[in-house]
DRENMAR-732517 format. One line per field, with one value per residue (C-alpha): z, y, x. Coordinates in pm, 1 decimal, m for minus. Layout:
BEGIN
zz	(Z, ...)
yy	(Y, ...)
xx	(X, ...)
***
This chain:
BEGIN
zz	(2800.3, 3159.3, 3255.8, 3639.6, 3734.7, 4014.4, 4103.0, 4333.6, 4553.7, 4454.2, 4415.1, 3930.4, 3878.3, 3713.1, 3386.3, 3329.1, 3430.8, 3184.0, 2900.0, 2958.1, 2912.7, 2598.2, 2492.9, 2593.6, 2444.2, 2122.0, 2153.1, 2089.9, 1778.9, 1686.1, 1883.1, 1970.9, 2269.3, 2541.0, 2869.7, 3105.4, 3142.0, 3455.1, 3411.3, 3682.6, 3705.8, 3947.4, 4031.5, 4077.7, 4316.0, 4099.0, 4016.9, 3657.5, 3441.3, 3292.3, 3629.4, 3554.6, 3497.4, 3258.9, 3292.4, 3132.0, 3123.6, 2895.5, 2912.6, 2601.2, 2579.1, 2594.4, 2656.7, 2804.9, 2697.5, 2911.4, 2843.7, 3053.8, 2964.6, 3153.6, 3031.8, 3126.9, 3166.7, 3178.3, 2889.3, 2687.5, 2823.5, 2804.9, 2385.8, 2344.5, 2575.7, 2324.1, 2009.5, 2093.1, 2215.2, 1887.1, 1716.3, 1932.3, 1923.7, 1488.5, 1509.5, 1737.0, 1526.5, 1208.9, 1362.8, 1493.8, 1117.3, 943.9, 1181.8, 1086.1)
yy	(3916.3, 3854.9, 3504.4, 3409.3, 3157.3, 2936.1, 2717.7, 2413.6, 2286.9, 2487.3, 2839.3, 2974.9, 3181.6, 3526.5, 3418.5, 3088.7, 3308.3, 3570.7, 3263.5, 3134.5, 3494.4, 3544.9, 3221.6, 3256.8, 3643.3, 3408.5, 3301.0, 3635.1, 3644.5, 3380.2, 3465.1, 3833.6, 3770.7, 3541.2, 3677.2, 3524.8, 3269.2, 3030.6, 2850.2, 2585.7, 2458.9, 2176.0, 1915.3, 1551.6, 1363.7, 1053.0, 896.5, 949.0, 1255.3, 1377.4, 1517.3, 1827.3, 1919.4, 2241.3, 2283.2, 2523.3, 2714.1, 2970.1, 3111.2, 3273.0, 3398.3, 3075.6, 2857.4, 2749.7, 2518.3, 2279.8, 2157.2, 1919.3, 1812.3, 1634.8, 1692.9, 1681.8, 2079.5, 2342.3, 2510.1, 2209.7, 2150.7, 2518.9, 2497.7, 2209.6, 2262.8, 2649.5, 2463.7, 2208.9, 2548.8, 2692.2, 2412.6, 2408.3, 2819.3, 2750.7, 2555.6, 2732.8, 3002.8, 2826.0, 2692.6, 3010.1, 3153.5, 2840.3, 2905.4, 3282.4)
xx	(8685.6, 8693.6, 8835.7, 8824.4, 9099.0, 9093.9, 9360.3, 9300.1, 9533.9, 9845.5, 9912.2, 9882.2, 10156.2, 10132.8, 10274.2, 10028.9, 9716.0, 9846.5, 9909.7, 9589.4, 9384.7, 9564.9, 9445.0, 9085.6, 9090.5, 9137.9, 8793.7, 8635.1, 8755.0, 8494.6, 8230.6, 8227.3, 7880.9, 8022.9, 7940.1, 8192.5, 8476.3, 8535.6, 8883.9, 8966.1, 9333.6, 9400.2, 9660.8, 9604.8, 9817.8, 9862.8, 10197.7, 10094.9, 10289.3, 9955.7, 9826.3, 9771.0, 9370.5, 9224.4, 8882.5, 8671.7, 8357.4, 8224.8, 7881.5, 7720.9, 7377.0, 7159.5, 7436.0, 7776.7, 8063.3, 8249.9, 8568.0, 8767.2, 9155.7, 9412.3, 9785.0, 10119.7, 10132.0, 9840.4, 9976.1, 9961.6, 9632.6, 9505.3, 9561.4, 9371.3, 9110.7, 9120.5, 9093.7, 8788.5, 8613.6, 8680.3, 8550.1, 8192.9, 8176.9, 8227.4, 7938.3, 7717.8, 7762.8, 7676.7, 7355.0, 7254.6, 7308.1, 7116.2, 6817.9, 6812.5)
***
C-alpha cells in the first residue's frame, strides 16, 4: 500500500517514514481493498512533552478512517493510532459480511 507522509513544520526522517509504512502495510492484512493512505506528522510548540501529533487517513471503497493521536513520540503515536484503525477496519469488515 501506498502511504503519503507529510511532515509539518519539521523535516520526517528516513527511518520514522520507513517505521510508519511498515506499520500501515499492517493494515492490509485486515482489509486487503483500501485505496490510499494520507499520514500527517506535525509538531506542536507547547511546553507540554506529548507534542508530537499522528494523524491519519485511509480511504477504502465507500469510505475513509480518521485517526488523530497526540503522544510523546510519533512512534508511540503511530502504534496506537495502527491499532484503533484495526479495530474500525474489523468492524467494517464484519458489517460489510452481516449485510451480505
Amino acid at each position: 500500500m501506498k502511504v503519503n507522509t507529510q511532515s509539518v513544520n519539521f523535516t520526517a526522517d528516513g527511518k520514522l517514514i520507513d517505521f510508519i509504512q511498515r506499520r500501515m502495510d499492517k493494515l492490509d492484512m485486515f482489509y486487503d481493498k483500501i485505496i490510499q493512505s494520507d499520514v500527517y506528522l506535525k509538531v506542536e510548540n507547547t511546553s507540554d512533552k506529548a507534542n508530537k501529533i499522528f494523524e491519519a487517513r485511509v480511504s477504502v471503497p465507500g469510505d475513509s478512517f480518521v485517526v488523530k493521536k497526540q503522544c510523546k513520540s510519533f512512534e508511540e503515536g503511530t502504534d496506537v493510532a495502527i491499532a484503533s484503525l484495526e479495530r474500525q477496519i474489523k468492524k467494517r469488515k464484519e458489517k460489510l459480511r452481516a449485510h451480505n
